[in-house]
C-alpha positions as semicolon CSV with decimal commas, in nm:
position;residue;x (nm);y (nm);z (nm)
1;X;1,643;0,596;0,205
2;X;1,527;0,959;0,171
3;X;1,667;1,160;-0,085
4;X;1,963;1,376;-0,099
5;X;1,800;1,694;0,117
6;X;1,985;2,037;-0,058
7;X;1,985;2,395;0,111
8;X;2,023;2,692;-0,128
9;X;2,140;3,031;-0,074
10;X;2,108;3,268;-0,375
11;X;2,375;3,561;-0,361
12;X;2,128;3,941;-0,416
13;X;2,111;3,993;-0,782
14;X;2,126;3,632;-0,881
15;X;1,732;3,581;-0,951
16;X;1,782;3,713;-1,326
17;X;2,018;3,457;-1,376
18;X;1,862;3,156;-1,218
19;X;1,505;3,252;-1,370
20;X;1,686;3,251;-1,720
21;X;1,900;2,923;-1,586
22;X;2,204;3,066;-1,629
23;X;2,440;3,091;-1,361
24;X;2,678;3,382;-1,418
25;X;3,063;3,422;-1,330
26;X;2,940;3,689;-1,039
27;X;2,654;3,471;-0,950
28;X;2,713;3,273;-0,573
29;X;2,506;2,968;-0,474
30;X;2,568;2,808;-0,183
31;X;2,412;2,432;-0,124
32;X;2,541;2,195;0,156
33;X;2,623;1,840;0,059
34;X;2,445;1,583;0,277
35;X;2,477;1,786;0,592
36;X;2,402;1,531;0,845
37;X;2,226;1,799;1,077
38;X;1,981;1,933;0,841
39;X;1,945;1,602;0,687
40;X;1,781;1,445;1,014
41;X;1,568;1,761;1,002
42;X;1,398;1,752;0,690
43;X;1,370;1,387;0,586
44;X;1,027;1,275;0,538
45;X;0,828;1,033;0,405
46;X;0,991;0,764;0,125
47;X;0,780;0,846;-0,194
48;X;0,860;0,634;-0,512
49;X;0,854;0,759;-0,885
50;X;0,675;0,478;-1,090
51;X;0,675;0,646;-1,391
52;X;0,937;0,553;-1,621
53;X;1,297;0,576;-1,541
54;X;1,523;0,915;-1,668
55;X;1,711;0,773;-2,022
56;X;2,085;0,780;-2,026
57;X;2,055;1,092;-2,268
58;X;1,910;1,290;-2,005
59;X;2,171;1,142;-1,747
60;X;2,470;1,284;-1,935
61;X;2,324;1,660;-1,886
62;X;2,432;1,823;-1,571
63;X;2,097;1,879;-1,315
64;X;2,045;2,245;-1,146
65;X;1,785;2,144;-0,882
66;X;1,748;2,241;-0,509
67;X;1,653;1,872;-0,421
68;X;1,752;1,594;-0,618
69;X;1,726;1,220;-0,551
70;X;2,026;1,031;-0,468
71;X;2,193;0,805;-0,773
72;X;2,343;0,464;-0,743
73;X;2,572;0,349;-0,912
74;X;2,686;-0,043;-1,073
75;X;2,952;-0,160;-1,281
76;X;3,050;0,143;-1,560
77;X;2,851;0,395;-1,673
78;X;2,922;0,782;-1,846
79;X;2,710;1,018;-1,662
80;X;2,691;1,368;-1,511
81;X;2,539;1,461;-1,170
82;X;2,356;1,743;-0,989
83;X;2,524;2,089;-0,982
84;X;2,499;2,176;-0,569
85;X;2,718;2,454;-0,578
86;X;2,887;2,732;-0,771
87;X;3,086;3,069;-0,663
88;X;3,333;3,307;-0,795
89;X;3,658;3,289;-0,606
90;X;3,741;3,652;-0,449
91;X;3,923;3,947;-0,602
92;X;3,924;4,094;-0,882
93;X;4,148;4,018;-1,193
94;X;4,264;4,286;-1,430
95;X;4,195;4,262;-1,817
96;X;4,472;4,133;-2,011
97;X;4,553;4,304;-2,371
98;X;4,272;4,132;-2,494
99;X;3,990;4,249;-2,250
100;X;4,008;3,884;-2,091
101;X;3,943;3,946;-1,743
102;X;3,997;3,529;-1,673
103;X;3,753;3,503;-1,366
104;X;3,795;3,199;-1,148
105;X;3,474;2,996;-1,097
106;X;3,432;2,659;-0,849
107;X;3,166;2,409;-0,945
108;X;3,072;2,099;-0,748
109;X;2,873;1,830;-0,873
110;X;2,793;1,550;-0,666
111;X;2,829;1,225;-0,870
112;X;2,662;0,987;-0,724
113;X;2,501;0,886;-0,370
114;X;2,779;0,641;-0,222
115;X;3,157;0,586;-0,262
116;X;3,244;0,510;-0,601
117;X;3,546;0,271;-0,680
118;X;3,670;0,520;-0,992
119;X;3,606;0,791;-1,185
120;X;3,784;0,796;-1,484
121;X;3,795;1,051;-1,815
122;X;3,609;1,395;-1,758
123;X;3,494;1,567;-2,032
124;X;3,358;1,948;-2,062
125;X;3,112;1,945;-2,374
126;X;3,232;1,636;-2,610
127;X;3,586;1,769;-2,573
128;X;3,814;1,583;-2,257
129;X;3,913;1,816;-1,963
130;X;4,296;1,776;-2,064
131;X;4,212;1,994;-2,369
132;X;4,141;2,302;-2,225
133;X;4,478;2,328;-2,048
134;X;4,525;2,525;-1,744
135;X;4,167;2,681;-1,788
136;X;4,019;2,367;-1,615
137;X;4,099;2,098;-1,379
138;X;3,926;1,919;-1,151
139;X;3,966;1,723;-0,812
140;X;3,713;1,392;-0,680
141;X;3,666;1,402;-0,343
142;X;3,538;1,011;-0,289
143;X;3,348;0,934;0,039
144;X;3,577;1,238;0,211
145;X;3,606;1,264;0,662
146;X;3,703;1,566;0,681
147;X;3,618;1,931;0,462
148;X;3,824;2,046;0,175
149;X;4,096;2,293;0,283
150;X;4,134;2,342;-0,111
151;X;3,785;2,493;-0,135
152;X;3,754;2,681;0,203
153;X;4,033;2,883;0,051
154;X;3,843;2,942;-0,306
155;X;3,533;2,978;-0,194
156;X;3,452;3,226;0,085
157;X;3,052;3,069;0,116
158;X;3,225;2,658;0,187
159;X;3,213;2,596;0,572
160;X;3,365;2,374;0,750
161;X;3,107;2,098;0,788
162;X;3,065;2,080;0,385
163;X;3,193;1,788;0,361
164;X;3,005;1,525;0,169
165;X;3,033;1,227;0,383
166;X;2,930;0,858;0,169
167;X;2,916;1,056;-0,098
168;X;3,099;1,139;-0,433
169;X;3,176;1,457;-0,543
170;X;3,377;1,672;-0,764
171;X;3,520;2,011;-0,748
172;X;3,578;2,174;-1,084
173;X;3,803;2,496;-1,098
174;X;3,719;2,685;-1,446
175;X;3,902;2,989;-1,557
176;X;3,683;3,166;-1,776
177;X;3,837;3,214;-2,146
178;X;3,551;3,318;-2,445
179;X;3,760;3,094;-2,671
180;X;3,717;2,783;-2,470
181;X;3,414;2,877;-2,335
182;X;3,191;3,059;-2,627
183;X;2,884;2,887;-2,475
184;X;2,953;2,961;-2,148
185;X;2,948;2,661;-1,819
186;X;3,038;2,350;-2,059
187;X;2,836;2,038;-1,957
188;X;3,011;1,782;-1,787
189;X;3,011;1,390;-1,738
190;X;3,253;1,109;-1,696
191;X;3,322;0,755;-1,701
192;X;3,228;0,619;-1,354
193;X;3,271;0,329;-1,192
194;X;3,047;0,225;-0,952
195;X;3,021;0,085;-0,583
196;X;3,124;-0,239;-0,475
197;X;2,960;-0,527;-0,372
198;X;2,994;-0,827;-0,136
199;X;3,118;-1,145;-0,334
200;X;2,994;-1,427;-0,112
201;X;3,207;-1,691;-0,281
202;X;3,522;-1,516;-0,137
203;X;3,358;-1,290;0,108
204;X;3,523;-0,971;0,012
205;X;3,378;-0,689;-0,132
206;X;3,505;-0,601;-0,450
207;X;3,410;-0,399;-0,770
208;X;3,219;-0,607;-1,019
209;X;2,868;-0,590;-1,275
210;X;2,830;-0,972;-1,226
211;X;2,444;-0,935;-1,248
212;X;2,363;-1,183;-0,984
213;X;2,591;-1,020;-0,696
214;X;2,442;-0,640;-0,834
215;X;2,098;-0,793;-0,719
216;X;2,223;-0,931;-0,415
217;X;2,375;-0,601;-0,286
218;X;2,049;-0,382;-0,400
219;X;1,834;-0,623;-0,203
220;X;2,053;-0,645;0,179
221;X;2,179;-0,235;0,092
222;X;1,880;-0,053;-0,055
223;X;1,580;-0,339;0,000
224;X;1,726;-0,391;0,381
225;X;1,746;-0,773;0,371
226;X;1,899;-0,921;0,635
227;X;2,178;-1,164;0,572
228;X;1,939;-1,433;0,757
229;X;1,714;-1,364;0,467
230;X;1,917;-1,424;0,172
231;X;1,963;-1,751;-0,018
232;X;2,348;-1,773;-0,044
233;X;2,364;-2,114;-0,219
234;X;2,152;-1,963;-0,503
235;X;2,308;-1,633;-0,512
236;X;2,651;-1,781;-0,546
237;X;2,515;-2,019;-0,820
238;X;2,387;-1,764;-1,050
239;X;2,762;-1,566;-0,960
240;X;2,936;-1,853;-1,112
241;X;2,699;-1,886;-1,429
242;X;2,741;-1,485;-1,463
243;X;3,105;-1,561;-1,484
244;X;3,084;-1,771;-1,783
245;X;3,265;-1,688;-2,086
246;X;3,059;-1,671;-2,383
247;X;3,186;-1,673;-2,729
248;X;3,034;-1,414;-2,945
249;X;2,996;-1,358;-3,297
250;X;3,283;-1,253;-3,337
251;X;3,494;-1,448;-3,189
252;X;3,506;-1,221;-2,867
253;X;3,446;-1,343;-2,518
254;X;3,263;-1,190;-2,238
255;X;3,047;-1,283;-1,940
256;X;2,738;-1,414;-1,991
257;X;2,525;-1,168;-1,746
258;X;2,669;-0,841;-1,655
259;X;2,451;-0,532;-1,529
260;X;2,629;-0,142;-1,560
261;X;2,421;0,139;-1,514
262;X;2,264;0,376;-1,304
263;X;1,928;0,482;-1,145
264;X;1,748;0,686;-0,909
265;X;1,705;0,612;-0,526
266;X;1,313;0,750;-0,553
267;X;1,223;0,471;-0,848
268;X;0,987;0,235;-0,764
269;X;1,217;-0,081;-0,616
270;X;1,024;-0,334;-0,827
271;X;1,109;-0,153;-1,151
272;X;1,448;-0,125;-1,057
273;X;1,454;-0,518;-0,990
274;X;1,229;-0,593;-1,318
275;X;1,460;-0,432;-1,530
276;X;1,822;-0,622;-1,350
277;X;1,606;-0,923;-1,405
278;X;1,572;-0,804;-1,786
279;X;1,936;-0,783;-1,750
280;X;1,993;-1,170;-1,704
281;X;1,705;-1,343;-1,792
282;X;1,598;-1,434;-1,427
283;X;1,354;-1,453;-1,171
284;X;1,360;-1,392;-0,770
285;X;1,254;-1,705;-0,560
286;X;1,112;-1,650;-0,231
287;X;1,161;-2,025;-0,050
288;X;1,097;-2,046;0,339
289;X;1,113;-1,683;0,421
290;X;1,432;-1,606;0,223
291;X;1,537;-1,462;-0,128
292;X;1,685;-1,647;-0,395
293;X;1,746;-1,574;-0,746
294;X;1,738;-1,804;-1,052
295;X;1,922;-1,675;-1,358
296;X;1,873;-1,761;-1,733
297;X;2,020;-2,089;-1,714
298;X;1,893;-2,485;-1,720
299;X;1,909;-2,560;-1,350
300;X;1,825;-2,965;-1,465
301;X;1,770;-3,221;-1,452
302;X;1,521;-3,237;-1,152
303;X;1,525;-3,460;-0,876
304;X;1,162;-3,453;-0,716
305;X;0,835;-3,603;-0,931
306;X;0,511;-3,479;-0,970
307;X;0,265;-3,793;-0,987
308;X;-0,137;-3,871;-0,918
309;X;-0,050;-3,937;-0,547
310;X;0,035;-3,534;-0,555
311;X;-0,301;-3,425;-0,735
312;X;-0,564;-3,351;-0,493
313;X;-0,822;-3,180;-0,834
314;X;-0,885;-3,123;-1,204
315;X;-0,577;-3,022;-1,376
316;X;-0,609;-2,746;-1,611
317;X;-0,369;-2,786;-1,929
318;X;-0,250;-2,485;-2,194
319;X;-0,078;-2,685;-2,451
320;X;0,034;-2,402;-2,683
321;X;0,083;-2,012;-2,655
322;X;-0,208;-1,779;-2,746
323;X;-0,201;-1,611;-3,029
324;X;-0,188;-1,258;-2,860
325;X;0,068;-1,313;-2,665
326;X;0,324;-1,447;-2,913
327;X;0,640;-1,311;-3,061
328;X;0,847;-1,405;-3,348
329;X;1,099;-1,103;-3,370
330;X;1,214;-0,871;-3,074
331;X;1,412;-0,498;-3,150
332;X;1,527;-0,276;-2,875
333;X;1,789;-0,096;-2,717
334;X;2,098;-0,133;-2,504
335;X;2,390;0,100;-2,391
336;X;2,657;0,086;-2,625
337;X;3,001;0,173;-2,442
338;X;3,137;0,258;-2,861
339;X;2,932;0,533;-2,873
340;X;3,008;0,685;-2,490
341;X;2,729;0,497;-2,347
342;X;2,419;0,608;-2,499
343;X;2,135;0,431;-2,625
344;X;2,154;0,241;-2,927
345;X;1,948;-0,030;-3,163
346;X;2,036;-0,389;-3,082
347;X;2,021;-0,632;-3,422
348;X;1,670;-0,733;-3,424
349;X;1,621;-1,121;-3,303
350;X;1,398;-1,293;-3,494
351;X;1,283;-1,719;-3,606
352;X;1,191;-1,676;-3,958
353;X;0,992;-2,042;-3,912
354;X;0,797;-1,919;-3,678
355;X;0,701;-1,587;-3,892
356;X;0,637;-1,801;-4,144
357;X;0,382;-2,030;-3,911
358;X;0,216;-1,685;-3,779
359;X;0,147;-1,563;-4,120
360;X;0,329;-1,196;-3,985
361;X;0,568;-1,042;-3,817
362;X;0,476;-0,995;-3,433
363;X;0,723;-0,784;-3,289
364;X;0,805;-0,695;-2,909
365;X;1,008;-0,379;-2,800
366;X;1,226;-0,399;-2,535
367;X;1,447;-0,161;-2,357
368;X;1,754;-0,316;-2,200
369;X;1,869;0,006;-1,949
370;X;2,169;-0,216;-1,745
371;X;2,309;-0,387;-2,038
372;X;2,582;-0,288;-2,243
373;X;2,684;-0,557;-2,532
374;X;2,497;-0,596;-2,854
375;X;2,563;-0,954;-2,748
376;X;2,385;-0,987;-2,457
377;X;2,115;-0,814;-2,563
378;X;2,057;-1,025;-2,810
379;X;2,089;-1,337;-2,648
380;X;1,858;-1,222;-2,371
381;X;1,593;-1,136;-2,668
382;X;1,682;-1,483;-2,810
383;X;1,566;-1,602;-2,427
384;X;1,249;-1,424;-2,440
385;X;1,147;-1,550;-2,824
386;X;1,213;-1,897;-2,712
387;X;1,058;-1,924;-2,368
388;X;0,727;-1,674;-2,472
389;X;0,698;-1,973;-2,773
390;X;0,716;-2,268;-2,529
391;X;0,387;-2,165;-2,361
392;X;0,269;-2,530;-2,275
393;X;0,211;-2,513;-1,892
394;X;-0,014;-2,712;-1,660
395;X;-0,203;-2,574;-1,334
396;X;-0,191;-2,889;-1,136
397;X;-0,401;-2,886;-0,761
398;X;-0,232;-3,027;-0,519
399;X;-0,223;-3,212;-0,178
400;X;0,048;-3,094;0,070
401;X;0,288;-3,320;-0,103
402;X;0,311;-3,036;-0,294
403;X;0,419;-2,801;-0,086
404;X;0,791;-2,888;-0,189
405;X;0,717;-2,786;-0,525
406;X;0,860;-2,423;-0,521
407;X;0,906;-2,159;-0,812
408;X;1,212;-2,240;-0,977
409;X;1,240;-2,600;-0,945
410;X;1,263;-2,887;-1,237
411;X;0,995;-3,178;-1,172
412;X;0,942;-3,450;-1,399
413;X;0,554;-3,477;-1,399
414;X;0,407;-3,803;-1,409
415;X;0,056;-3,874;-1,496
416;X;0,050;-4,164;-1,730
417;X;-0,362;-4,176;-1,773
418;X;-0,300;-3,888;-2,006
419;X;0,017;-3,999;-2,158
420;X;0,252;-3,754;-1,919
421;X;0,532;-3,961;-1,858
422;X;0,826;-3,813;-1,660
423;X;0,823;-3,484;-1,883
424;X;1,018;-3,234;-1,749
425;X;0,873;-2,901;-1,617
426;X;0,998;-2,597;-1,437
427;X;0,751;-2,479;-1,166
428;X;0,681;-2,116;-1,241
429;X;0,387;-2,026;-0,974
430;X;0,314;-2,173;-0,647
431;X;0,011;-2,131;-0,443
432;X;-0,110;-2,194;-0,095
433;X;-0,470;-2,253;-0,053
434;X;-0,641;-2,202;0,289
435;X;-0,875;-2,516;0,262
436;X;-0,590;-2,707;0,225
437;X;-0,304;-2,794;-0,047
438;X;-0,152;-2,594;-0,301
439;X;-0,176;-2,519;-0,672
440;X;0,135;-2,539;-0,842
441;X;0,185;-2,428;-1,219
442;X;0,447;-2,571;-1,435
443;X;0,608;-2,485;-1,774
444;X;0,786;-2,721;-2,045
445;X;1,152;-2,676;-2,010
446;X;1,437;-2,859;-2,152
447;X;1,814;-2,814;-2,188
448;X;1,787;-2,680;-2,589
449;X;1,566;-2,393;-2,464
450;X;1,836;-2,212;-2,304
451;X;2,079;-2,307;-2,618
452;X;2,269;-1,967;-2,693
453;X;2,202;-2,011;-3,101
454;X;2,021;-1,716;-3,180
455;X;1,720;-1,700;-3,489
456;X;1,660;-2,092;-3,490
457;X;1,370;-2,250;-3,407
458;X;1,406;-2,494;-3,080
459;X;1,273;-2,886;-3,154
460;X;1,078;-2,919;-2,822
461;X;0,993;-3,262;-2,702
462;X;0,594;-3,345;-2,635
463;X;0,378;-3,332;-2,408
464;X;0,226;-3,642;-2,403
465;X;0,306;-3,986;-2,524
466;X;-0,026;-4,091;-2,666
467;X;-0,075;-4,313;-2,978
468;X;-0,165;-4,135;-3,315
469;X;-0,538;-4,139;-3,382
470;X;-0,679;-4,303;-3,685
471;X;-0,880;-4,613;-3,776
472;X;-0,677;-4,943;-3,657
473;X;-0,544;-5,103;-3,966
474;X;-0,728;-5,416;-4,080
475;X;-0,624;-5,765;-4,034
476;X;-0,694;-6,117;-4,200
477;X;-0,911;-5,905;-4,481
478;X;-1,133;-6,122;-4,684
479;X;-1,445;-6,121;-4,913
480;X;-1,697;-6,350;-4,928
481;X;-1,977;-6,376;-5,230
482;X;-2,350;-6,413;-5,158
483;X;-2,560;-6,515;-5,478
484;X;-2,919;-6,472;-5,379
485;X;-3,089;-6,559;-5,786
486;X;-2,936;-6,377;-6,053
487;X;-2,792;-6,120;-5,786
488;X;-2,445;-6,175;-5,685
489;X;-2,348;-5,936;-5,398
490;X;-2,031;-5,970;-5,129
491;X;-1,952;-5,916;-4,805
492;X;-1,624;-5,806;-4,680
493;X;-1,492;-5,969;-4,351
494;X;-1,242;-5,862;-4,091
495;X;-1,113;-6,136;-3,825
496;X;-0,838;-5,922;-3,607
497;X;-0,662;-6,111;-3,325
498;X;-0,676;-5,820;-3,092
């Protein structure tokens, strides 16, 4: 989708102001919303922005740009949006007894790039709208068909195909005061509420941040996936273990996965996907041309084994986690709705056993943009800790019996030569090879590892059943003396019955 394409006109005199990035109570600019016409002229080429996202700090200050990206928008979020126009109303007002002349200014910001389901408290500053009385108000104009009569009669510059169609936008009406404004154009923001996406358990479309139905809307509205593409089973699977209520610390309850926030049409669609993942501990699955999704949950027990009439090669075994790439503690940040929605410090999640085992504290940052409870942060951390521990996996070449073996699902591998028997694995890589066969790699996984008790250690089950090593104890033990002259010697004797 091409970004939001803006026209400018700058009013004579106004280039003082802009280059100083002010914009002045006599100052006009004139920028059409989405104007379908000039849109279709200037689009161009889709270019992504891999670099790293723009912070919720930055997303709560109003943007003056000529071109801006579109936003979209999921679950709740406090934000601002783009300043696309600005303009005196006409006439002149006369001074009251205190020099006030009270000039009249319209603003429109466009909020976000699609219909939002609700926008709720606006503030000016850190102060709400309602407390500046009749010097402010404002009016959202959601997804609008037709152009504002309201602002073709404040501002002279509005034609009549401004209209902001699939958009959201709103018109703010200031009346300049120096006491309420002493810094001159406040900032603005508000509490937003974003679009809304199919449920295909019901088949409606409704407003929601259940993580898994997010995903499936960025992926058939943004990502262009057909419905023929799209695993519903699995989607509607992960809804329903979204939905759970979890009990929290306490005593609260809330869903287990939720994803609120917002992001830029121009990032890269794979970051934007990493970081839902992030958001609920799971992983896309890509099974016979269509997508799936597999959220942090035991999918078990499994119903298909692995077993030497699969292998077709060598298998390659990594019984523990390297060093390197462990973790014991993770810290990071989430949105924190108590504190207006800005970043904040998560408790840090940590396994004091397994600090103790690595002789040091190995800590892992991590930066939770969609999610919005302490809670879920930290049981997403306490995710990551226990599955980045759990590193015994096993690259195992197959014949095309294993080409049923797809990412995602629980196998019990069998392989009894090496003491394998029935252990349960999760296949997390799948690979075709051209001479024939595939490679599949599989991980340890068990019910406990998806337990929600955060900072304890998880008993994992082994690997192999093999018997303990050692020298076989002795049987029927027994020493017998040889006397050869005045030398008297023994010999100890063993008779076992194995």
């Amino acid at each position: 989708m091409p970004p939001a394409i803006i026209g400018a006109v700058v009013a004579i005199g106004a280039a003082a102001g802009a280059a100083a990035g002010i914009i002045t109570a006599t100052t006009a600019l004139v920028i059409g919303i989405a104007a379908s016409a000039a849109g279709a002229l200037l689009t161009k080429t889709q270019s992504f922005n891999f670099d790293s996202y723009t912070p919720q700090s930055e997303r709560k200050q109003v943007i003056r740009a000529a071109a801006a990206s579109r936003t979209v928008i999921y679950g709740t979020t406090v934000s601002s949006g783009v300043l696309v126009f600005a303009e005196e109303e006409p006439g002149v007002q006369e001074p009251d007894k205190h020099g006030e002349n009270h000039e009249k200014l319209t603003l429109v910001l466009a909020l976000a790039g699609h219909e939002l389901t609700a926008v709720g408290q606006v503030w000016l500053g850190d102060d709400a709208i309602e407390s500046f009385g009749d010097k402010a108000s404002y009016v959202i104009h959601n997804n609008p068909t037709k152009v504002s009569q309201d602002m073709l009669n404040r501002c002279p510059s509005w034609k009549s195909d401004m209209i902001g169609k699939g958009i959201c936008w709103m018109q703010l009406n200031l009346v300049f005061d120096s006491e309420k404004f002493p810094s001159g154009l406040p900032n603005v923001k508000c509490l937003k509420k974003g679009r809304k996406v199919l449920d295909p358990r019901t088949g409606k479309m409704v407003f929601s941040n259940n993580a898994a139905l997010v995903i499936l809307d960025y992926l058939r509205v943004y990502l262009k996936r057909s419905d023929d593409a799209i695993l519903w089973d699995q989607f509607k699977e992960a809804a329903n273990i979204c939905d759970e209520s979890v009990r929290n610390a306490d005593n609260t309850f809330e869903p287990r996965y939720t994803i609120n926030g917002e992001f830029d049409i121009d990032e890269a669609p794979s970051k934007i996907l990493e970081d839902m993942l992030d958001a609920c501990g799971g992983e896309l699955t890509y099974i016979g041309g269509k997508h799936g999704i597999l959220v942090g949950a035991y999918y078990g027990p499994p119903e298909l084994t692995l077993d030497t009439s699969c292998i077709a090669g060598d298998i390659k075994i990594t019984p523990e986690t390297a060093f390197k790439e462990r973790t014991n503690t993770i810290t990071g940040t989430y949105i924190d709705p108590l504190q207006n929605y800005q970043e904040a410090d998560f408790p840090p999640v940590s396994v004091a056993e397994w600090i103790q085992q690595d002789g040091q504290e190995i800590t892992q940052d991590v930066d939770y943009r969609f999610v919005t409870s302490p809670y879920q942060a930290q049981r997403l951390s306490n995710l990551t800790l226990k599955r980045k521990r759990i590193g015994r996996s096993i690259e195992i070449p197959c014949n095309m019996r294993g080409y049923r073996f797809r990412p995602g699902m629980y196998v019990y591998v069998d392989i009894p030569n090496i003491g394998m028997n029935k252990v349960e694995m999760r296949v997390i890589k799948w690979q075709f090879d051209p001479k024939g066969g595939v490679t599949v790699t599989v991980r340890q996984d068990f019910p406990d590892l998806w337990d929600d008790a955060i900072g304890k250690p998880v008993e994992r089950p082994d690997l192999v059943d093999l018997p303990t090593g050692g020298a076989i104890q002795p049987q029927n033990l027994h020493y017998k003396v040889l006397q050869i002259s005045d030398v008297v010697q023994g010999l100890p004797l063993i008779h076992n019955s194995e």
